[in-house]
Each structure stands twice: as structure tokens, then as C-alpha cells.
N, C-alpha and C positions, 0 to 999 in steps of 0.2 A: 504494500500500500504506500501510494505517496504520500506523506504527508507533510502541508505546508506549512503550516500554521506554527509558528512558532514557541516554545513551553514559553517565553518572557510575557510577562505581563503588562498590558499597550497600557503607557501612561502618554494624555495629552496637556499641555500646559497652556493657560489664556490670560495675559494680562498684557495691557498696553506700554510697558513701560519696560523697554529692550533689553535693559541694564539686570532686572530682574529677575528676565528669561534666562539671558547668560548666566548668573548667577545660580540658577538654578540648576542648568546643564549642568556646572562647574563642583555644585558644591559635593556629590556623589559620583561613587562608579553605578554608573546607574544599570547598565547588563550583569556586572559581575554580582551584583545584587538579585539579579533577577528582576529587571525590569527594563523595559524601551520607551524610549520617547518617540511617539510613533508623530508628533507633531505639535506645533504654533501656530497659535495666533494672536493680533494686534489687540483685538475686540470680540462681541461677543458673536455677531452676526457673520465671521468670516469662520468665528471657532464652530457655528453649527452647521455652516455650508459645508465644512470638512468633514466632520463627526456623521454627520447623513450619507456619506462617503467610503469612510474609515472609521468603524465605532472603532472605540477606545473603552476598557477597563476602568480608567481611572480616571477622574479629571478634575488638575488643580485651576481653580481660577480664582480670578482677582475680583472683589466688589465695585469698587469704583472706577468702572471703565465707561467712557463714552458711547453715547448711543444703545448700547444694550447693559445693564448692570447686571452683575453675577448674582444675583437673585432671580433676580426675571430672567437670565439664561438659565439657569438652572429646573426654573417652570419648563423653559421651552425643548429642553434636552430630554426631561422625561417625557415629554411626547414624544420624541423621537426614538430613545431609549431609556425605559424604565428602569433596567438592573444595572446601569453604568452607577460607580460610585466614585461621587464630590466631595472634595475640600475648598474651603473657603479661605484666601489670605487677604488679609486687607491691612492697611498701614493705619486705623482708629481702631480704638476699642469703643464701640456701643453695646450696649443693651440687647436693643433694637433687631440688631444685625442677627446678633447671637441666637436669640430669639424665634426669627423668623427661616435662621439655619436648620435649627434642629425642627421647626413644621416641616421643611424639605425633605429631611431627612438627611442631611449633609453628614458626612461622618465626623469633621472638624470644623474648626473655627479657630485660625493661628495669626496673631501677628506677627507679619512681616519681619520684623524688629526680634523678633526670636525663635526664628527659625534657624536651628541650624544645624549639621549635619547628621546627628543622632534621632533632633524631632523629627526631622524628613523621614529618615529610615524606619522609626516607631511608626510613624504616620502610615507609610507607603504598605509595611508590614500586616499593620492591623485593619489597614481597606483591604487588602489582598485574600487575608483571611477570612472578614465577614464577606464580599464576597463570592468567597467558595462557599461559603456554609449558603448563603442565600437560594446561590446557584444549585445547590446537593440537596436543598426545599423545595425549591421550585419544580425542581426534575421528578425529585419524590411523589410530589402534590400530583404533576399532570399525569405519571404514571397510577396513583389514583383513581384520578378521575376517567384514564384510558380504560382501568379493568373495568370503573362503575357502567362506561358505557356497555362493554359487554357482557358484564353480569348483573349489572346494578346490586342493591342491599341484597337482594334474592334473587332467586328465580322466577318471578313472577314479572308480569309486563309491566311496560311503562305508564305508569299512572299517579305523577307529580308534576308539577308546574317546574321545582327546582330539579326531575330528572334535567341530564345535558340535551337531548332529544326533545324537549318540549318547546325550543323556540325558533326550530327552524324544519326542514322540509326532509331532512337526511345526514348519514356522514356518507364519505366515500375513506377510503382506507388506501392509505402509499406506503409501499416498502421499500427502504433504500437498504439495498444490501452488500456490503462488500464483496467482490469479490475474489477468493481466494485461490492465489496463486499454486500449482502440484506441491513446489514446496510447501508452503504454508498448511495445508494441509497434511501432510507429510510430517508436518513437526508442530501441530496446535498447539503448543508451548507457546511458540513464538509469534502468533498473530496479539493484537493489538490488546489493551484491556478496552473493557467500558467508556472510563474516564479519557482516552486518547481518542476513540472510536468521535465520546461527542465534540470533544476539543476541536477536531477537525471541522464540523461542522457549525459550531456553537454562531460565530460572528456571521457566516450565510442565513443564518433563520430572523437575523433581525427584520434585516428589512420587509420580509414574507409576513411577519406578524404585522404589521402595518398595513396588509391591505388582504390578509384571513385569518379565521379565527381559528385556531389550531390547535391539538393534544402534540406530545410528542412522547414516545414510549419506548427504552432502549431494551429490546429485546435479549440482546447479546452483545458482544462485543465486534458483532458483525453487522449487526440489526439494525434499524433505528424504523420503527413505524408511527406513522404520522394518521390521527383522525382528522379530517378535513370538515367544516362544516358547510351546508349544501344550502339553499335557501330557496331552489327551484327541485323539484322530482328532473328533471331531463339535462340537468345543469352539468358541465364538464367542467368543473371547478376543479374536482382531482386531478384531471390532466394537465388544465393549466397549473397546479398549483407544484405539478409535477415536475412541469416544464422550466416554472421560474426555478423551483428547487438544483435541478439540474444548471442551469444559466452560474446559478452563483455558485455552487463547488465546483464548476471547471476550475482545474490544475491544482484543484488543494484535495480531493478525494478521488485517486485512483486505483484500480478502476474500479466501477459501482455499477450494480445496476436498477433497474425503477420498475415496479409492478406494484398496477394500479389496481382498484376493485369498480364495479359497477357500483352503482349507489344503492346503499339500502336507506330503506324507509323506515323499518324499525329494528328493535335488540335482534330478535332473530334470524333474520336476514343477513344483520352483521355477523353474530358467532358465526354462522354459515361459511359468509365471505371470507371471513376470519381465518376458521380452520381449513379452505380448501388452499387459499393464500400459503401456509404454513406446510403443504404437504407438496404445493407446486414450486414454492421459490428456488427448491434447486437448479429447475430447468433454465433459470435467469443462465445459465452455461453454457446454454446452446445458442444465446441471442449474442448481439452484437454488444460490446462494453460502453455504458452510454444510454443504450437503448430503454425507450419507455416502453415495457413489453403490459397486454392489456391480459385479464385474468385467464379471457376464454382463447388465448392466445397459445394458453398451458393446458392442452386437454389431462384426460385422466389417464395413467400411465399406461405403458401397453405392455404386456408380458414381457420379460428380458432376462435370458439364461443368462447372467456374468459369470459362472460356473462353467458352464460351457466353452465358453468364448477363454477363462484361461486357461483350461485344460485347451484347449485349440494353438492357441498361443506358446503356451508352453511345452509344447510339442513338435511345432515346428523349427524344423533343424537343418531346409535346405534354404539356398536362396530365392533357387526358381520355386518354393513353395510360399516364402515369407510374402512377396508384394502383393498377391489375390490374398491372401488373410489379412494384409495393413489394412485394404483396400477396403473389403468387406464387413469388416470392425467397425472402422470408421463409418460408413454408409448406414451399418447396422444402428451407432449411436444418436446420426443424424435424423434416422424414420424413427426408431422409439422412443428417444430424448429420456434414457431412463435416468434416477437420482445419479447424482454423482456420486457421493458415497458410495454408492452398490458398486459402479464400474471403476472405483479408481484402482484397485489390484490390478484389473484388467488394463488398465492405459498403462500403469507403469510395468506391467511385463510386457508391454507391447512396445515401448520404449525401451526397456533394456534390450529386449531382440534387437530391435532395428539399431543399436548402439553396439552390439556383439558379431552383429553380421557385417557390419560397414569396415572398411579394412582402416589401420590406424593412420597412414597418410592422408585418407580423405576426414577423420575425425580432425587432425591438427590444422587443415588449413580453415576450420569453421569450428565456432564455439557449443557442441553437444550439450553443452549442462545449463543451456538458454531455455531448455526444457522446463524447468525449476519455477521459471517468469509465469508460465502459462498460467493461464484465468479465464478462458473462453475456451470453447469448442474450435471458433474460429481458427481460435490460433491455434490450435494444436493441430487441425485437419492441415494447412497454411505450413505449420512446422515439418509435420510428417512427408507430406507432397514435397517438400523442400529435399528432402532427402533421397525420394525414392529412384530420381533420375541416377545417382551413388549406386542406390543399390542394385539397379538393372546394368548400369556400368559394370561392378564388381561379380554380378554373374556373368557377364558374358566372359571378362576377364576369366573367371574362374574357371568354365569351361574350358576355356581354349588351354588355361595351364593343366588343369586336369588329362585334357588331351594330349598336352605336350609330357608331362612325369611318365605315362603310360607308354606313348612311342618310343621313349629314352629307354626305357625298361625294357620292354619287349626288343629294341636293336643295336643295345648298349652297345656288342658286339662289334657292331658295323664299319667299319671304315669310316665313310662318309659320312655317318646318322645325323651329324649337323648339318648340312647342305642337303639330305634327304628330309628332314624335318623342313628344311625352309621352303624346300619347292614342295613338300603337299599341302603346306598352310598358307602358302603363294606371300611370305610377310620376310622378308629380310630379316638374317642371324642378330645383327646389332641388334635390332626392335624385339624379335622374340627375348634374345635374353635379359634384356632391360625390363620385359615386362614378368617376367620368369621370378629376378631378384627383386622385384616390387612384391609380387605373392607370396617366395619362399627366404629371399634374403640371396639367393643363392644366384647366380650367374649359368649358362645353361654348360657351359664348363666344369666349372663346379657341380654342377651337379650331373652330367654324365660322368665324370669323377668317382661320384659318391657312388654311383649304382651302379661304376664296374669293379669296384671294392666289395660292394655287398654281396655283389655276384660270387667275387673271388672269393671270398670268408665262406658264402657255402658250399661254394667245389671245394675249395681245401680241405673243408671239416667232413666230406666223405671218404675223404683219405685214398681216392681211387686214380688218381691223376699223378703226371709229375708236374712239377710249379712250372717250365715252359709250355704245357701244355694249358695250365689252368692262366697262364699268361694271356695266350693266343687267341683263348673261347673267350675270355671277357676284353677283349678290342686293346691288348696290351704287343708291341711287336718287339718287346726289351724288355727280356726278364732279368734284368738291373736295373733297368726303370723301374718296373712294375713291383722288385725288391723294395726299393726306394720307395717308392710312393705308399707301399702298404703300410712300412713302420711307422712312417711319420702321422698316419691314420691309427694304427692299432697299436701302437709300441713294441710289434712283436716283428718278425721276421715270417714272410709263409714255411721256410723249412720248420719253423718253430710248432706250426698249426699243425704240420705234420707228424710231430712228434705228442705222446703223453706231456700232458693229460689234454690238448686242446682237441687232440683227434677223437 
């Protein structure tokens, strides 16, 4: 998962008076503390053009500024954001001020005149905190009121004024789901917790709350589901609200995918939607990353042997058998769109085949364990087809060296066998043995070498020949060459083989 969002905590600063700003910057390490100054302003009406922009965590401002005073900005920020938390610094002590801070709910009230690097830190420390707690009620509360919509106090229907279903026409239900890379799944340890999962998302849902009224319910650490609420029966609110949702996590949550519900009209309908939602969202796998995929998008799953398929898998052990089973796996996964859980044994033995069949020079010149990334169906069909052009490569290859070990064998003998090997496969000696020591390591020298050695060893060890004779049947025409060449192979001498105990 990408994630953007940075752990420091956005602090923004608002007073007119420059000398102050700077001082501020100045007077703290303000990251190595754990916090940013994500920005300034002169006043207060440039500080909320920004803030509608870039919300901010935290924001210190000044009271007496022109044109907009840090009271009345602070009215006009909680329209815009309710949970951001204010400090107030002003250069008087009133009453008054004091006062009308704490109706705000401002978290201090400091002058200017004694501020200084300890108070900042206690200050900055102790917004940060109640903040968290706020934000860990807040979350609490609306996962609350997510379960009351689907169970309400009991199980009985909706029949209260203060049910959440009494003042408008439906909810619709969005899932934004992470999704989880082969690795990631592979080591659930290491996917994200909760608290990161909303982190990523927390500063995109502001400005969504400003134009619907929303639950928001963290499922998992994968999860995050959103009640939408509806105010027409025929209303596509959850897709629009889908759509914005999508717009503002571009490049801070990847990749994710969106599945939306049709609208229900009351509780039952939604448990319905609910749990069909919860049994389909794995297939978000098989869509594009991005994609707002709709409910009836994800039919009801179709029979799917994964048992089968790895016994299949795990079985095949040629090459010309491997690409009709990639082929048909894949094809297989794409018509029955079964859970991913169920087939992931299956992909990853179908991945190590295709990683065990591929020969190691064409693994080095491309990265195999990009494998790991995968998150989509896409990509993995996309990944595997990447490859299989390799693998029909290294069969043919492999045939023809198959061909070539066999002919070597059966006319090791021969005089010629190189120049007769080159004219029945119509391919020049340079080329065949270049392609020879790509398969075996071996040069085709080398290796008629070897197999008129192996010959020799076991004409010697019938002990029925004399060593020019067993020279001459295996393609040797110096039997002191053919002495040579066998010690430096076996350590031994052939009169040796003919002697106890080798004979």
C-alpha cells in the first residue's frame, strides 16, 4: 500500500505580524518533535482560503488581526472543519477574550509575551493528544451508530423518529477496500493496522462531509465502509459519493478498490446488502484497481475445484505441458472469479512452476519477484503472459538440445558427429554449441567429451576389450590421448579399470 500521508502532525500558523511567524518557525524543531508547518498566513480570510485546501491538525492564531479577528475565524473554521484544534495568542490579557475562547472550545489562551519554547511544546503536545482521543470518539460513536443502522437496539423494525433511517428516503452502502498485494497476503503480519489504514484517508473525508451526511465504519485494517445517506429512492448518491471519494485519495491510497450497494429503503434490505457485500468483496480482484465495481457486478460464486487445479499444477513437469495449464488456470479464474483466498495456493504454485521452468539467464535479465506487487487479476494475467513468450522460447530450445544430447550419444563414435549434427539440424556448429552451453553449461565439445568417456568407463568395466580397442569404438584415434584425457576425468588410468577391484 502507498501511503502518503505523513505520521507528523499538520500545524498551521495565522497572524499578521511576520516577525512572529518567524519566531515561531525558529523557536522549535518543529519535525523532530513530531510536527509540520504545513503553512501561513497574513490574516484570517487568506488563512481559511488555504485551510479549505489543506486542512490542518492544529491551528495557532492571533486575535487581533485585520479584517477577520481570531475569534470570528475560528467561528468560520469550524464550518469548514469541526475536529481541527485552536490556540489563541494575542499580545492583551482580557477577560473577555478568555472567555469567549473557551465557548469555542479553543484549547488555549497564551500571551505572546510568554510563550516560549517549553509552553509551545506542552501546548503543541497536549492539542495532539486531545485530538487523538477526540478523533478514537468520534470513530467509536459512528461505528455505533453504523451497527445501530443495521441492527438497531433489536431486532425489531424501525419504528422511532430518533432511528438514523427516519429522516430521509434510504442509505446506500461503499466499500473501500484495500487491496492486497500476493505478498501481503502471504505475510498478514505485515499489512497495515487500523489506525494507519484511517490515517491514510482521514484528511480526504473532510471535505465529503460538507456536502453528505455520512457513517464511517473500519471494518479491518483493510476495510473502511461508509453509510451514505439517500434522500430520493432512485438517487445515485452512493456512486457519486463514491466517485468524489475516489477523486481525493488519488496517490495517497494504493491501490483500493470501491463497491457500491443499490439502495435500501429499510434495516432489512440493508443487512441483506450488507452481508452479500461481505461475501462478494473479494472478487474486487478480478476488476481493474480504481474501479467502482456495482454489487450485481459480483454474481454468486460458481463452483471452483482449487484442489484440483493444484494437484494439476503441481504435477506438471514438462514444458510443452506447462503453457495450456498457465493458460487455462488463468481463463479458469477469469469465468468463475472464485474468492481469492481459496485460489491463492493455486496462483503461487502456478508461479513457482512458471519461475522453475524459465531457465536462469532469462530470470536475470527481468525482475521474477515483481510477482510479490501483485493486487489485481489484471496484473497477474498481464505478469504471466509476460512471460510465457520465455517459456515457449525455452521449449523449443529445449527440444532441439534434447535432440542434440541424444544424437551425441547414439554417434559419439563418429568421426564427423559434429559436422553431421550441423547438417541434419541445417544450424551452424558455432550456434548449436553456444546454444548447447546456455542449456547444459557445456560447449558441444565438451560435451561429446563427456559421452565418449562415459562410453569408455563402461566398455572398460566389462573387462572384455583391450584399451586400443575401447579407444577406437568410442571416437578416440590415440590411445595416449584417450590415456590422457580419461585420468584427468576419472583420476585413474583405463589399464587401472582393468584391473581389481574396478573391473
Amino acid at each position: 500500500m502507498n501511503q502518503s500521508e505523513s505520521s507528523l502532525c499538520r500545524v498551521f500558523l495565522v497572524d499578521d505580524d511576520l516577525l512572529v511567524l518567524d519566531d515561531l518557525r525558529e523557536l522549535i524543531a518543529w519535525e523532530a518533535e513530531g510536527f509540520e508547518i504545513i503553512g501561513t498566513a497574513g490574516n484570517g480570510e487568506q488563512a481559511l482560503a488555504q485551510l479549505a485546501q489543506t486542512p490542518a491538525d492544529l491551528v495557532f492564531v492571533d486575535i487581533e488581526m485585520p479584517r477577520l479577528n481570531g475569534l470570528d475565524f475560528i467561528r468560520r473554521l469550524r464550518q469548514i472543519d469541526p475536529q481541527v484544534q485552536t490556540l489563541l495568542l494575542t499580545a492583551f490579557s482580557r477577560f473577555d477574550y478568555a472567555r469567549e475562547a473557551v465557548s469555542l472550545g479553543v484549547y488555549n489562551y497564551i500571551l505572546k509575551h510568554e510563550l516560549t519554547a517549553e509552553v509551545l511544546l506542552e501546548n503543541l503536545r497536549g492539542m495532539r493528544e486531545q485530538r487523538k482521543q477526540r478523533k478514537a470518539a468520534s470513530y467509536l460513536d459512528e461505528q455505533t451508530r453504523f451497527r445501530q443502522l443495521l441492527w438497531g437496539n433489536d431486532e425489531g423494525a424501525l419504528d422511532s423518529a430518533s432511528e438514523p433511517f427516519a429522516s430521509h428516503k434510504g442509505i446506500g452502502l461503499v466499500c473501500l477496500r484495500h487491496l492486497p498485494s500476493l505478498d501481503e497476503l502471504s505475510h498478514p503480519a505485515d499489512t497495515l493496522s487500523t489506525d494507519v489504514f484511517l490515517a491514510s484517508v482521514q484528511q480526504a473525508l473532510l471535505p465529503l462531509r460538507k456536502i453528505r451526511s455520512f457513517l464511517v465504519f473500519p471494518q479491518s485494517a483493510q476495510e473502511l465502509w461508509f453509510a451514505v445517506e439517500v434522500d430520493q429512492p432512485g438517487d445515485s448518491v452512493p456512486y457519486e459519493f463514491c466517485t468524489a471519494l475516489r477523486e481525493a485519495l488519488e496517490n495517497k491510497l494504493t491501490p483500493a478498490g470501491f463497491f457500491v450497494s443499490p439502495i435500501a429503503p429499510d434495516r432489512q434490505e440493508l443487512r441483506r446488502l450488507y452481508r452479500l457485500m461481505n461475501q462478494r468483496q473479494t472478487q474486487l480482484f478480478y476488476f481493474a484497481p480504481g474501479r467502482i465495481t456495482l454489487l450485481h457486478e459480483c454474481p454468486v460464486f460458481d463452483p471452483f475445484d482449487a484442489a484440483d487445479w493444484e494437484v494439476r499444477l503441481t504435477q506438471t513437469d514438462t514444458l510443452a505441458a506447462l503453457r495450456p495449464v498457465l493458460s487455462a488456470f488463468l481463463d479458469a479464474l477469469a469465468q468463475h472469479r472464485p474468492p481469492l483466498p481459496q485460489v491463492l495456493l493455486a496462483i503461487k504454485l502456478m508461479l513457482q512452476k512458471l519461475q522453475k521452468m524459465l531457465p536462469a539467464a532469462v530470470l536475470a535479465d527481468d525482475n521474477f519477484s515483481q510477482w510479490k506487487t501483485i493486487s489485481t487479476f489484471q496484473e497477474l494475467n498481464a505478469f504471466v503472459h509476460r512471460w510465457l513468450p520465455a517459456l515457449e522460447t525455452q521449449a523449443q530450445t529445449s527440444r532441439k538440445t534434447s535432440f542434440m544430447l541424444n544424437y551425441l550419444q547414439e554417434h559419439c563414435a563418429d568421426e564427423n558427429v559434429l559436422d553431421d549434427l550441423s547438417q541434419t539440424l541445417q544450424m551452424n556448429r558455432e550456434y548449436l554449441s553456444k546454444l548447447l552451453k546456455k542449456e547444459t553449461g557445456q560447449t558441444l565439445a565438451q560435451t561429446l567429451l563427456e559421452l565418449r568417456l562415459q562410453k569408455a568407463m563402461r566398455l572398460l568395466k566389462q573387462n572384455d576389450l583391450k584399451i586400443y580397442e575401447v579407444a577406437q569404438r568410442c571416437g578416440f584415434h590415440s590411445s595416449q590421448y584417450f590415456a590422457i584425457v580419461f585420468y584427468k576425468k576419472y583420476h585413474v588410468y583405463p589399464s587401472d579399470i582393468l584391473k581389481e577391484p574396478y573391473a
